[in-house]
C-alpha positions as CSV (number, residue, x, y, z in Angstrom):
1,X,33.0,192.3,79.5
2,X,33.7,190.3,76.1
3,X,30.2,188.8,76.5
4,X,28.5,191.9,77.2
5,X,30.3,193.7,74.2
6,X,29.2,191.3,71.9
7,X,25.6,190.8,73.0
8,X,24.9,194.3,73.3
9,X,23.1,195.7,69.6
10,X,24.7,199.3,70.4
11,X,27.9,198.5,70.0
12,X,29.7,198.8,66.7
13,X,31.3,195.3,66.5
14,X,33.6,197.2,63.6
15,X,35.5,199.1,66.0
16,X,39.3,198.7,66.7
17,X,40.2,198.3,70.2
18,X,43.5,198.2,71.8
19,X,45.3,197.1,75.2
20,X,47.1,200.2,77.0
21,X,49.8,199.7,78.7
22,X,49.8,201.6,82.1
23,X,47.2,203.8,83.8
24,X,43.8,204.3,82.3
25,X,43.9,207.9,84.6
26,X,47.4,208.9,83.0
27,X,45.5,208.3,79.3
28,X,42.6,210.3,80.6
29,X,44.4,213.1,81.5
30,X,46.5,213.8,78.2
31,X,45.6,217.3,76.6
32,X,46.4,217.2,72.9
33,X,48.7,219.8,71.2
34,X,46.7,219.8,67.6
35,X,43.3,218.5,68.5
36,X,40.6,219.6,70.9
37,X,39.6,216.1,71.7
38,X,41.2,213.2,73.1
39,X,39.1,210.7,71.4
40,X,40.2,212.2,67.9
41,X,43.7,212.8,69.2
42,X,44.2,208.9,69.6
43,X,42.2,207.9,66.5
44,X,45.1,210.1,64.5
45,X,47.6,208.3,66.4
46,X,46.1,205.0,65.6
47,X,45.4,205.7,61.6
48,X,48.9,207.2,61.3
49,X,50.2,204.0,62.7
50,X,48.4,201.8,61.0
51,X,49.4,203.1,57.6
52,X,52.6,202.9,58.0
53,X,52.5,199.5,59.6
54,X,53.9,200.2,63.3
55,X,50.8,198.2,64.7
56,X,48.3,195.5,63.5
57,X,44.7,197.2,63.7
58,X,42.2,194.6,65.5
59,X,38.8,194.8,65.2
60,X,36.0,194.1,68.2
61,X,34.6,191.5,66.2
62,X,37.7,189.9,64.9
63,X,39.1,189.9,68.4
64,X,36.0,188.0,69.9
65,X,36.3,185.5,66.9
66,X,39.5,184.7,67.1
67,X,38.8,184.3,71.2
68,X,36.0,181.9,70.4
69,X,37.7,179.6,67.6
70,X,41.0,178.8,68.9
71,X,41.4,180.7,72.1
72,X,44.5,182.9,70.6
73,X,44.8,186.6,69.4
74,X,46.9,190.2,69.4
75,X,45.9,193.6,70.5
76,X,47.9,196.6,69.4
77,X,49.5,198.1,72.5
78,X,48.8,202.1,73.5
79,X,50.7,204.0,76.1
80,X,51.4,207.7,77.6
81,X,54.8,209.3,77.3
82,X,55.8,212.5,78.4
83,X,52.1,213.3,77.7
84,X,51.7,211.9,74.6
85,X,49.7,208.9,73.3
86,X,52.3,206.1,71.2
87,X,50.9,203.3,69.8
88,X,53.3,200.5,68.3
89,X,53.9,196.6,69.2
90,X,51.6,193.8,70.0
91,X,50.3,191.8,72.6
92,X,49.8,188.4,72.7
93,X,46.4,186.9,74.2
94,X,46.1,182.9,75.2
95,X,43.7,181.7,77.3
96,X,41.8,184.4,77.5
97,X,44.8,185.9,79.6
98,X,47.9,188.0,78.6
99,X,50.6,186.5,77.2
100,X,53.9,188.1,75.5
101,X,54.7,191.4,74.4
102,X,56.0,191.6,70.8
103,X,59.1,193.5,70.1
104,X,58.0,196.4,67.1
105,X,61.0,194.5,65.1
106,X,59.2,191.7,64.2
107,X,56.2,193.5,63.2
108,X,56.5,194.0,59.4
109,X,57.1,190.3,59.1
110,X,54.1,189.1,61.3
111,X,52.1,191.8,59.3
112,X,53.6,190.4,55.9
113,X,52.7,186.4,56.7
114,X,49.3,187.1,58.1
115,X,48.4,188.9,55.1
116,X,47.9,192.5,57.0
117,X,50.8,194.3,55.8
118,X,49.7,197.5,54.1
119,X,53.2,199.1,53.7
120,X,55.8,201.2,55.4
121,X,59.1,202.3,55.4
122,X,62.0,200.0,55.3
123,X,65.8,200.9,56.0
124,X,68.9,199.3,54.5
125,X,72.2,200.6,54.3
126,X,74.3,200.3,51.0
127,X,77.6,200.8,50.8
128,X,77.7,203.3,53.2
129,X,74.5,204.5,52.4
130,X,71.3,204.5,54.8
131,X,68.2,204.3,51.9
132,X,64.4,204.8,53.0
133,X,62.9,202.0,50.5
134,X,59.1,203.0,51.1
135,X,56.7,199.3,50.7
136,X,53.4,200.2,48.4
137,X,52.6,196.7,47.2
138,X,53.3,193.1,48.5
139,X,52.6,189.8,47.6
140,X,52.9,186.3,48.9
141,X,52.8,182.7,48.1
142,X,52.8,179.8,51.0
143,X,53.4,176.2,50.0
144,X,52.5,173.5,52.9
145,X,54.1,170.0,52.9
146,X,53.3,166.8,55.2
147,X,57.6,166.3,55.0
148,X,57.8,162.7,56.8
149,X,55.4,163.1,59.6
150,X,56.5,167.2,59.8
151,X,55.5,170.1,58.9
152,X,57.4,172.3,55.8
153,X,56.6,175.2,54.3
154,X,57.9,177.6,51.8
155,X,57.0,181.1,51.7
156,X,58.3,183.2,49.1
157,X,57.7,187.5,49.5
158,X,57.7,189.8,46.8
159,X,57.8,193.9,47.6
160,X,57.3,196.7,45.3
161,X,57.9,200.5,46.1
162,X,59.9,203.4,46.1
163,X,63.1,204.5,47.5
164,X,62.0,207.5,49.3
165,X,65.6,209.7,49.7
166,X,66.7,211.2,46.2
167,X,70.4,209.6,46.6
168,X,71.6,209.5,43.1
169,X,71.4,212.0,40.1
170,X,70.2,210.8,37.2
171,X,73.7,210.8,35.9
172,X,74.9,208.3,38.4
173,X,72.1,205.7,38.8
174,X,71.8,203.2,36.2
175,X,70.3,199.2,36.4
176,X,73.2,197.2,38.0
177,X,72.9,199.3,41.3
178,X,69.0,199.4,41.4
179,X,69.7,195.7,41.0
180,X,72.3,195.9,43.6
181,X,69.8,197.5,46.2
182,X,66.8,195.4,45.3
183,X,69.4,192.2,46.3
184,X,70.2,194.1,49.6
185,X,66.5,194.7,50.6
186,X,65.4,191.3,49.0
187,X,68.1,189.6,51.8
188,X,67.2,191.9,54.4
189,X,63.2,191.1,54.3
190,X,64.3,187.3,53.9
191,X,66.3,187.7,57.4
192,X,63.4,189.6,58.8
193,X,60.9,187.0,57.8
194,X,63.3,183.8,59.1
195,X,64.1,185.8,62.9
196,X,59.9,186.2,63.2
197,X,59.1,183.1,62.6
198,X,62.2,181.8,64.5
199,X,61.0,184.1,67.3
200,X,57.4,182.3,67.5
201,X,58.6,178.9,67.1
202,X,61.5,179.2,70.4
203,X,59.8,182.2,72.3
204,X,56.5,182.1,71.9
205,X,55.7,178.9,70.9
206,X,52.6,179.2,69.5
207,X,51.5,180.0,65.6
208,X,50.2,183.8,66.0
209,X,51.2,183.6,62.2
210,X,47.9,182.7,60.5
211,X,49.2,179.9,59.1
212,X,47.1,177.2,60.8
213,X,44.2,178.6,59.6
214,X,45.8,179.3,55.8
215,X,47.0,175.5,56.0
216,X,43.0,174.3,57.0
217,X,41.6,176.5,54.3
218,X,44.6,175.1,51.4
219,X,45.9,172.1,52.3
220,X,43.4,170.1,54.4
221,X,44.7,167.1,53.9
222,X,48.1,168.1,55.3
223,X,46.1,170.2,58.3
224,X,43.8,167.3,59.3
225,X,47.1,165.6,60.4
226,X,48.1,168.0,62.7
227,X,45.2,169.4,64.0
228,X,45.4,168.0,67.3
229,X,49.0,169.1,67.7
230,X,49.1,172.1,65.3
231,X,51.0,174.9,67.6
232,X,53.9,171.6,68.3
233,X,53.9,170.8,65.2
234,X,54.4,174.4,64.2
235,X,57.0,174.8,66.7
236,X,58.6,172.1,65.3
237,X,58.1,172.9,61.3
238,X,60.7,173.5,59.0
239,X,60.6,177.3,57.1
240,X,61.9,178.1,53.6
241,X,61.7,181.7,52.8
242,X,62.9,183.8,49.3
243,X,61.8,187.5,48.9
244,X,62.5,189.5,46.1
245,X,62.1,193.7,46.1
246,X,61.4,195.8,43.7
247,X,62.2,199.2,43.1
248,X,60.1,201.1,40.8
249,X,61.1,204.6,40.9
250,X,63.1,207.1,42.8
251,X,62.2,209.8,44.8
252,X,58.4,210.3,46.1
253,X,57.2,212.4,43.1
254,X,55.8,210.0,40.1
């Protein structure tokens, strides 16, 4: 089918395609609430999610790429609830087979280190508080190392944005607690990022995170020694992560 798709001068190698979950009949037979057809229906559902980071868009032509060059790539996952189309999570393809699901949880982290975050909603709680820190911006640095024969990298984050609820008057809020709140969110993305790439080096054992080909294209010395071996020697690697969030305003009015 892969072969067919790609050969074929018809189709629009730019589309995004997905894996659903279930029965293709049950998908079929959804009637929308707000649109009149199902094609548009999903393609809102899709967008929506894809703003805001719940799923990592693929692209027919990215997917076939990634296929053909090292025999590894995701698909965002669709499925039918109570007659309605949800869209979050990823699979995992190897081998040209299916291979793991992908928990949503680690999703903004995966997103981040791959370079496909676009931003989102995060959720902290401070002192007591539950705050809506919405991501606009984010940034990233990775640093590869040949560490005696293994693998080390340091990835340091940096997030800008907004928090989103209104929780302090002007009268109360001043620079020690934004700086308060910037440490709790810059701890929690840090744990994020070390329990994702934790979770691919024990569970999945494999490096879905991009970084063999960011290591080939950036460090090619250090790659050419671990080419044979890379998704071991990934398993294996040793991680340093630092993230830093900022706040830059409150409230979702500039």
């Amino acid at each position: 089918m892969l072969d067919f798709l790609e050969r074929d001068p018809d189709i629009n190698s730019t589309i995004n395609i997905m894996v659903l979950d279930g029965d293709i009949e049950e998908l079929t037979k959804i009637k929308p609430k707000l649109d009149i057809y199902l094609v548009t229906y999903i393609q809102g559902v899709f967008n929506n999610a894809s703003k805001l980071s719940y799923i990592v868009p693929v692209k027919l032509l990215e997917f076939i790429s990634k296929l053909n060059s090292g025999n590894k790539a995701v698909l965002p996952a669709i499925s039918v609830k109570n007659d309605e189309v949800e869209i979050k999570n990823i699979v995992l393809i190897k081998d040209n087979k299916f291979y793991k699901d992908v928990d949503e949880k680690y999703l903004r982290a995966f997103q981040f280190i791959n370079g496909k975050l676009k931003g989102g909603r995060k959720f902290v709680n401070y002192k007591g508080t539950d705050i809506s820190y919405f991501i606009q911006d984010n940034y990233k640095d990775v640093f590869v190392e040949d560490d005696n024969g293994k693998l080390k990298f340091t990835i340091k984050a940096e997030l800008e944005g907004y928090i989103e609820n209104e929780i302090f008057s002007k009268e109360d809020i001043d620079k020690s607690i934004l700086d308060e709140i910037e440490g709790v969110l810059s701890k929690s993305f840090e744990l994020e990022m070390k329990e994702t790439i934790k979770y691919f080096q024990d569970d999945v054992e494999a490096d879905y995170l991009g970084l063999e080909d960011y290591t080939r294209k950036n460090y090619f010395k250090v790659y050419k020694k671990f080419q044979d071996n890379w998704d071991e020697a990934f398993t294996e690697a040793e991680f340093t992560v630092e993230a830093k969030a900022f706040i830059r305003r409150i409230g979702s009015k500039r």
